[in-house]
VEXLUM-901423 format. One record per residue (C-alpha): residue in three letters; x, y negated, z negated. Coordinates in pm, 1 decimal, decimal comma. Each point is the difference from the previous one (the first is absolute). Example, Ala and Ser with C-alpha at 12.3 -4.5 7.8 and 13.67 -1.06 7.14 Angstrom:
2
SITE   tipa         c1         c2         c3
SITE    ALA     1230,0      450,0     -780,0
SITE    SER      137,0     -344,0       66,0
END
This chain:
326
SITE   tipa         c1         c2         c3
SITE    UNK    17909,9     4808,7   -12399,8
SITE    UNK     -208,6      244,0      225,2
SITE    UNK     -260,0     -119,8      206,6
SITE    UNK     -256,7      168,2     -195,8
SITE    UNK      110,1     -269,3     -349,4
SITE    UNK       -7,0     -256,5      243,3
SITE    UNK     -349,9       -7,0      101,7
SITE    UNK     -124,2      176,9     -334,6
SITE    UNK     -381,7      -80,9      -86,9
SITE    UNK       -0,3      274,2     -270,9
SITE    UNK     -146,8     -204,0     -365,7
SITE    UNK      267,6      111,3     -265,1
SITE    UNK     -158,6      301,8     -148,2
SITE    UNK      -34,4      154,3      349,0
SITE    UNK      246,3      283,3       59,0
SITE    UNK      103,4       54,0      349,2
SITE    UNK       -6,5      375,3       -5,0
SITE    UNK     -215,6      290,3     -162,4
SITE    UNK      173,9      189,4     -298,9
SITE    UNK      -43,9      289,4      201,0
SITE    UNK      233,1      -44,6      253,2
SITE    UNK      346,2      -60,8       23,7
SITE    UNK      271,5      128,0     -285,5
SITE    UNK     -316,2      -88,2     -322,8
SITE    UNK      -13,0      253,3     -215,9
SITE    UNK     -330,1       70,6       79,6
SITE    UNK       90,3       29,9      371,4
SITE    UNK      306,8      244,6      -38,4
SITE    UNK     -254,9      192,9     -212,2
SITE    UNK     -258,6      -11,6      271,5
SITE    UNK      266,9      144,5      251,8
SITE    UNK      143,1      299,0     -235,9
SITE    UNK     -394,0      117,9        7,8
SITE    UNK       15,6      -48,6      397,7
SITE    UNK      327,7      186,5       -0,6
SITE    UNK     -172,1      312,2     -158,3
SITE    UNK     -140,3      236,6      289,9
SITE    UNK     -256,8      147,8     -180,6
SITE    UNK     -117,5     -353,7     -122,7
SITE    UNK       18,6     -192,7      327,3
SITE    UNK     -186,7      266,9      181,0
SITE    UNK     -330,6     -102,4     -254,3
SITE    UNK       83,3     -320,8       46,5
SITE    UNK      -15,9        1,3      372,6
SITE    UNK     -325,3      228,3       22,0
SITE    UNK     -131,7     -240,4     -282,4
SITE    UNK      108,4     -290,1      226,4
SITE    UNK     -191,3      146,5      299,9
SITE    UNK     -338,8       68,3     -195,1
SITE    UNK       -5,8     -343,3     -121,3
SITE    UNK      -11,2     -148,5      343,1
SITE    UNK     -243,4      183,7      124,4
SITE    UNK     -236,5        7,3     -288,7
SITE    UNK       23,8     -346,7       -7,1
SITE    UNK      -46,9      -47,0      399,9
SITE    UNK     -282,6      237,5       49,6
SITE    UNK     -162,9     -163,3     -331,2
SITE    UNK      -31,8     -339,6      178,3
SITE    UNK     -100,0      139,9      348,7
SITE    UNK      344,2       37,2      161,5
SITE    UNK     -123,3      448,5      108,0
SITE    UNK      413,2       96,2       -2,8
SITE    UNK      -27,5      346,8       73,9
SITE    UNK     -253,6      -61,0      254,6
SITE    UNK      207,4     -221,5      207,0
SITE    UNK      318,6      240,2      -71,5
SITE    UNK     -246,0      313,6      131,5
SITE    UNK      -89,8     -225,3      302,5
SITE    UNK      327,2      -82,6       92,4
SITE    UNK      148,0      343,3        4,2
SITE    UNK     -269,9       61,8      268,4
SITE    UNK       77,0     -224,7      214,2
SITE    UNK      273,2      -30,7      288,0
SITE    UNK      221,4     -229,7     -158,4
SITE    UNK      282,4      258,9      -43,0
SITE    UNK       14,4       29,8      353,8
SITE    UNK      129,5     -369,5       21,7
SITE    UNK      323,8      110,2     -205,6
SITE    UNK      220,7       68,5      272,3
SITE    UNK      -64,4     -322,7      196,3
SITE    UNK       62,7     -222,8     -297,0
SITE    UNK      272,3      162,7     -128,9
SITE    UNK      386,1     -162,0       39,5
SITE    UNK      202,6      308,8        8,7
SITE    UNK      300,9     -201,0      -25,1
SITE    UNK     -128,5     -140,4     -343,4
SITE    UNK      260,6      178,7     -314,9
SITE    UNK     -227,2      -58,6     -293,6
SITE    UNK      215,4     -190,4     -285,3
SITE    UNK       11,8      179,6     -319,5
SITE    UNK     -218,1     -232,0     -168,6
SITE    UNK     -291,6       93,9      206,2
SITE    UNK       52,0      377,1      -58,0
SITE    UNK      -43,6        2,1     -404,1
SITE    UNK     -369,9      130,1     -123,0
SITE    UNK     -234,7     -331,7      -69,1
SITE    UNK     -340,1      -76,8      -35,6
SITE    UNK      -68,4      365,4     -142,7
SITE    UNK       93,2      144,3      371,1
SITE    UNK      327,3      240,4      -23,9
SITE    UNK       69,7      -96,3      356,2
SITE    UNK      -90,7     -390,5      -97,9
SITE    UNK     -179,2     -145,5      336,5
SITE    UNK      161,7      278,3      264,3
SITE    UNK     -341,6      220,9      -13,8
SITE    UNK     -325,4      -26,6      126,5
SITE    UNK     -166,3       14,8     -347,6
SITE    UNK      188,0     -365,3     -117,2
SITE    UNK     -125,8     -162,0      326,5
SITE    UNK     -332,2      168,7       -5,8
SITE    UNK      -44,9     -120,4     -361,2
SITE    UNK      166,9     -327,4       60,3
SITE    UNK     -315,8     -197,4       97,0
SITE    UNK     -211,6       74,3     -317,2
SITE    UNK      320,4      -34,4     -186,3
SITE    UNK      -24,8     -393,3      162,3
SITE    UNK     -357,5      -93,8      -18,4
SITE    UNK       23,1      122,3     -388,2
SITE    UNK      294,6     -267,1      -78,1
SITE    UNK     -272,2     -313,2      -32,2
SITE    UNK     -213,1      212,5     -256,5
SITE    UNK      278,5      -23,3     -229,6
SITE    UNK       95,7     -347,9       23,3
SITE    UNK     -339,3     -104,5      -43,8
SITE    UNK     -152,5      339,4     -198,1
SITE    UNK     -239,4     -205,5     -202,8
SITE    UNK     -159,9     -228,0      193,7
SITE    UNK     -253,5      299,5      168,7
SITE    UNK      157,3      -90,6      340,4
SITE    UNK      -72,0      254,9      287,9
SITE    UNK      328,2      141,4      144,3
SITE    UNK      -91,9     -172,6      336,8
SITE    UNK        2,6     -365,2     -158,5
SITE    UNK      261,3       85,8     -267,3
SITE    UNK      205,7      115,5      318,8
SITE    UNK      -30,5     -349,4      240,1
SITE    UNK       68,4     -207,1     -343,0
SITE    UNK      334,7      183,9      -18,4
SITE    UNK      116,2      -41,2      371,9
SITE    UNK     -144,9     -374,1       -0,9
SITE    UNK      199,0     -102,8     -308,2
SITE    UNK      309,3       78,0      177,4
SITE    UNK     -132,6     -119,7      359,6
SITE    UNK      -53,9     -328,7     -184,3
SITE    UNK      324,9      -35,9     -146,1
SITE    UNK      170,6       58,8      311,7
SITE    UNK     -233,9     -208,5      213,1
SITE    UNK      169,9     -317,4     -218,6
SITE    UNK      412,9       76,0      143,6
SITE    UNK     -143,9      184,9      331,2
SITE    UNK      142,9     -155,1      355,8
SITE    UNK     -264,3     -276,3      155,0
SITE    UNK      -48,4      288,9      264,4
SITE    UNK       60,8      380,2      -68,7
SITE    UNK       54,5      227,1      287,7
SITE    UNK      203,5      285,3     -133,4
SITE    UNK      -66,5      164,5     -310,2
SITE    UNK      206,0      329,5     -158,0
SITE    UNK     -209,1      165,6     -361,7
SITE    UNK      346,8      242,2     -108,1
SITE    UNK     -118,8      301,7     -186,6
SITE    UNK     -383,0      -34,6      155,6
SITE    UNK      -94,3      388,0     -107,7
SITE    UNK     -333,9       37,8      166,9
SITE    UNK      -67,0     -332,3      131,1
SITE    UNK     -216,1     -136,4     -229,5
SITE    UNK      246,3     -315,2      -55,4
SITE    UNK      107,8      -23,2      330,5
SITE    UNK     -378,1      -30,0      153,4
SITE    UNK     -121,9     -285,8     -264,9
SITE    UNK      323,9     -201,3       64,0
SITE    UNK      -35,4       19,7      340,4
SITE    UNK     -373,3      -44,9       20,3
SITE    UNK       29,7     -285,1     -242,8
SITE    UNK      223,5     -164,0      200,4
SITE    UNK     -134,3       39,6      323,1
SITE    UNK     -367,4     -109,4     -136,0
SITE    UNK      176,0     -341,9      -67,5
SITE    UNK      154,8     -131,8      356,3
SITE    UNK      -44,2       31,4      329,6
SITE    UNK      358,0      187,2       90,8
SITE    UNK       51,7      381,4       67,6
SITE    UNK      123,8      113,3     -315,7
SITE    UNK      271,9      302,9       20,9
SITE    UNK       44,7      173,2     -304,9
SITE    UNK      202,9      338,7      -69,4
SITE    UNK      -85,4      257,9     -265,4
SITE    UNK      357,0      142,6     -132,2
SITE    UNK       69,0      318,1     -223,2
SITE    UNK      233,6      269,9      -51,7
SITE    UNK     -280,6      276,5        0,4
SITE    UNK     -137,6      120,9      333,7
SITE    UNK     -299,5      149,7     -224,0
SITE    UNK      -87,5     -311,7     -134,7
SITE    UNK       43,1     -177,1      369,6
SITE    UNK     -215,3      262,3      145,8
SITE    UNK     -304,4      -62,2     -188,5
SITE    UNK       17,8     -347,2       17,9
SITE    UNK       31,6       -2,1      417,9
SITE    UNK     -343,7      250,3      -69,5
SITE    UNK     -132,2     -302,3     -179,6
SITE    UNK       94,0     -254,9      225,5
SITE    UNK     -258,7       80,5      216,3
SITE    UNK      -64,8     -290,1      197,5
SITE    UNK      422,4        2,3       28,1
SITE    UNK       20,5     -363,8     -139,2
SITE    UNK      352,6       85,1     -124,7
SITE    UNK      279,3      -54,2      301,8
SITE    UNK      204,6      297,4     -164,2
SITE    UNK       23,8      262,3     -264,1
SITE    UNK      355,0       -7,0      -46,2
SITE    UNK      174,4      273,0     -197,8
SITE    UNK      341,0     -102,9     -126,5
SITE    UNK      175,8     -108,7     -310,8
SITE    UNK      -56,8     -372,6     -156,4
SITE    UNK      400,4      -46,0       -3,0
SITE    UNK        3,6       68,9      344,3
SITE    UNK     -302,8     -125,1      217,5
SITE    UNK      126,1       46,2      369,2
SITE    UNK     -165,3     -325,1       61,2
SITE    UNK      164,0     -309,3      151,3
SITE    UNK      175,5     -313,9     -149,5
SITE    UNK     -223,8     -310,9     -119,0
SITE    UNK     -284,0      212,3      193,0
SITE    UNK     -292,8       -5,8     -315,0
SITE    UNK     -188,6     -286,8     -154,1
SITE    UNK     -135,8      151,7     -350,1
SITE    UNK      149,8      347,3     -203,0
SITE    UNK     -203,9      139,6     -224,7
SITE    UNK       91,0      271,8     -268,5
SITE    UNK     -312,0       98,9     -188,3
SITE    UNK      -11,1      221,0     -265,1
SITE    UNK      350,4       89,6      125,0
SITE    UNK      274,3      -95,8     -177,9
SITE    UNK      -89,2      185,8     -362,4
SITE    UNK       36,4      357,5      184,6
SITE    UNK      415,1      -83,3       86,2
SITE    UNK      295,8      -29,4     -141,5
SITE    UNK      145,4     -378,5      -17,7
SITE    UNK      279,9       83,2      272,6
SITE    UNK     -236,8       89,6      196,2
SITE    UNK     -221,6     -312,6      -38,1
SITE    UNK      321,1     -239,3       60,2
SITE    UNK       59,0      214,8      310,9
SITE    UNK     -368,3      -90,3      130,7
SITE    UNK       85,9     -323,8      -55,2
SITE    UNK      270,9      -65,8      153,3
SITE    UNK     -202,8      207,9      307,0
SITE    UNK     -279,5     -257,1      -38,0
SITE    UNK      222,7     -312,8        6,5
SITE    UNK      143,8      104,8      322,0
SITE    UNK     -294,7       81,6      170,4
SITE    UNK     -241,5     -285,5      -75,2
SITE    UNK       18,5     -298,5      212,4
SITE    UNK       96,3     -359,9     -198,0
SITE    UNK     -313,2      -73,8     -217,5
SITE    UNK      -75,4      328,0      -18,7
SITE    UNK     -165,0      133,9     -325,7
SITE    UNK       99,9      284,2     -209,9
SITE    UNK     -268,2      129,5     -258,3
SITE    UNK      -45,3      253,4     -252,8
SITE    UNK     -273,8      105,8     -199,8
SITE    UNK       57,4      207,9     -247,3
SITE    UNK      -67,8      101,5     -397,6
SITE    UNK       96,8     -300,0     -239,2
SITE    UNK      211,7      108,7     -251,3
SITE    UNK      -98,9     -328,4     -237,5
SITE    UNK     -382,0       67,4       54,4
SITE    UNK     -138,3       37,6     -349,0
SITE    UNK     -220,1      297,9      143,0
SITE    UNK      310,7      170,2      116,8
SITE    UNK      185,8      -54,8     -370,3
SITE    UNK     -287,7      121,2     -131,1
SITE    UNK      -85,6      347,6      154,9
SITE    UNK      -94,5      253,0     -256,3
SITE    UNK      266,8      276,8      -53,6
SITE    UNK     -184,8      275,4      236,0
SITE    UNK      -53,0     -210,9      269,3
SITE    UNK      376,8     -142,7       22,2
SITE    UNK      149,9      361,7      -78,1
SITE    UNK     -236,1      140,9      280,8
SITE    UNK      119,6     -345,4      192,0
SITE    UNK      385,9       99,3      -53,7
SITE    UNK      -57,3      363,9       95,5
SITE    UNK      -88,4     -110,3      355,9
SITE    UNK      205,6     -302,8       37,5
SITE    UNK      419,1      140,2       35,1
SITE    UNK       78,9     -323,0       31,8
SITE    UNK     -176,7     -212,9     -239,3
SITE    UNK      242,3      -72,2     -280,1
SITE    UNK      243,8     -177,3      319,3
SITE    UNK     -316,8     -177,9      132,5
SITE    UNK      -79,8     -117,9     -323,2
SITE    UNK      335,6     -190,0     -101,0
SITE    UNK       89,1      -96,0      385,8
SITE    UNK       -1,5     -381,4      -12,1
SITE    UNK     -155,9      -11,5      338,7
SITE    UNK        4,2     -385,2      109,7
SITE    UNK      349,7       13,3      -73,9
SITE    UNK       60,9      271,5      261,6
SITE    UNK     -206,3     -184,2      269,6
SITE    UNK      214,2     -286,6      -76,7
SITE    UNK      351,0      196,0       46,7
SITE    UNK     -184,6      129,2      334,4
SITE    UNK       73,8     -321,7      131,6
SITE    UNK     -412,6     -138,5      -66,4
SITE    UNK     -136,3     -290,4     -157,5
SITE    UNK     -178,8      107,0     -254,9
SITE    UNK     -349,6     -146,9      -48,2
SITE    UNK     -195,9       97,1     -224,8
SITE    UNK     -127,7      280,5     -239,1
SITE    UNK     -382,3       23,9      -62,7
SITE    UNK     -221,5      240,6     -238,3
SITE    UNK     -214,9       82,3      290,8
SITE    UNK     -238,1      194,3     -226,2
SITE    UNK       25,2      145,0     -313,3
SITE    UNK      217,2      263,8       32,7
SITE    UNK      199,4     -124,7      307,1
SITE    UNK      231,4     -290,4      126,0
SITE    UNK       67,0     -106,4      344,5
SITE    UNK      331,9     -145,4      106,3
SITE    UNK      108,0     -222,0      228,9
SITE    UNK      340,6      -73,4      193,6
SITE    UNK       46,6     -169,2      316,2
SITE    UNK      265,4       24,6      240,2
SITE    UNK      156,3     -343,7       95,5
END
């Protein structure tokens, strides 16, 4: 029995996947539209326009902030963040979130922060939130969960596939806001874009490093971290490469340490439920959703060597996960 049946809270009519992922019917359908050219290029334009209509409707200006970062200087900072040693694994290199070149180019990370700050309006789209307080309830649902398992003290932090920085800052300012030790926290990802807008952002340099490698294979020490976070991460990789950051994490964080994800549930009756446009236009932009979406995920924090903790609905849409390395 996986670890997943083990600690099941699902009520008997509550499926653990949506119908629209995996081998369903409706799913394989789904993916023969995808696999159409002509097709999947609507659906990605269609895919773009809805995130920005729906950002710019509740005050998030998109194309402003892409047309001010173009302007700016933050290309220059390329070179210095780059790892030229870095060989890119094929996952990463596959067309995603409606960019041909996924998140190697400047439009991805110059879009990537009103991409972020529009993720609360749809958990909570009908409760008239702003974006700002839609925003801190979705990074305090998971700072709260992981608060409970955290380490008495926290000195090292690592946030694996940070894009921009948005996660990285809140974690670290969250935890730094609630003791009196330094707190060091790193900002991982595998695109030197991404890290060079979010060193632009970091512009009081809270963050000890912008480090651009791969999850599988930090560069960072043995039993050297307190608390790994993944947020938002895991949904965008294949399940090999998941166990691989795993099995990275285990061996970096010291004993106690926490591992936790954040990520979408796939048992979350709003998930299940999408309408058909929105989880076609979902699948169009998402290569590797139908793996993320039957990956029994506690199980493979378990074979990592973990123990596993705990797996919360966070919000609505999401679940946060906890494992901790004994």
């Amino acid at each position: 029995m996986s670890v997943t049946q083990q600690n099941a809270t699902l009520s008997p009519n509550q499926k653990l996947k949506p119908d629209w992922a995996g081998e369903d019917v409706l799913s394989r359908f789904v993916n023969l539209l995808i696999q159409t050219k002509p097709i999947y290029r609507l659906m990605k334009r269609q895919a773009r326009q809805v995130l920005i209509r729906m950002a710019e409707k509740n005050g998030i200006p998109w194309r402003k902030n892409y047309q001010e970062l173009e302007k700016s200087t933050i290309k220059t900072l390329l070179p210095s963040i780059t790892n030229p040693h870095l060989v890119y694994p094929d996952y990463y290199r596959v067309p995603f979130h409606a960019y041909e070149e996924g998140n190697l180019c400047w439009q991805a990370a110059f879009e990537a922060e009103s991409a972020t700050y529009s993720m609360g309006l749809r958990v909570w789209k009908n409760e008239g939130l702003t974006w700002q307080t839609a925003h801190h309830r979705l990074r305090n649902s998971f700072h709260q969960v992981l608060e409970k398992y955290s380490p008495d003290t926290v000195t090292d932090i690592l946030d694996i596939g940070c894009s921009v920085g948005i996660s990285t800052l809140a974690l670290h300012r969250y935890y730094s806001q609630r003791q009196d030790t330094l707190v060091r926290t790193i900002g991982l990802d595998l695109s030197p874009h991404m890290l060079a807008v979010a060193k632009a952002r970091d512009e009081k340099n809270e963050i000890a490093r912008w480090l651009h490698a791969k999850g599988e294979e930090t560069g960072l020490a043995d039993n050297s971290v307190d608390v790994v976070t993944l947020q938002y991460v895991i949904h965008e990789l294949p399940r090999q490469a998941t166990k691989a950051i795993f099995r990275e994490v285990y061996r970096i964080l010291k004993p106690n340490g926490v591992i936790a994800i954040v990520d979408n549930n796939p048992a979350s009756p709003v998930i299940q439920n999408l309408p058909p446009a929105l989880f076609i236009l979902m699948k169009s932009t998402e290569p590797w959703a139908d793996d993320y979406y039957t990956f029994d995920v506690e199980t493979a924090i378990a074979e990592a060597g973990f123990e596993y903790k705990t797996t919360v609905p966070s919000d609505p849409r999401h679940r946060t996960i906890i494992g901790i390395k004994s």
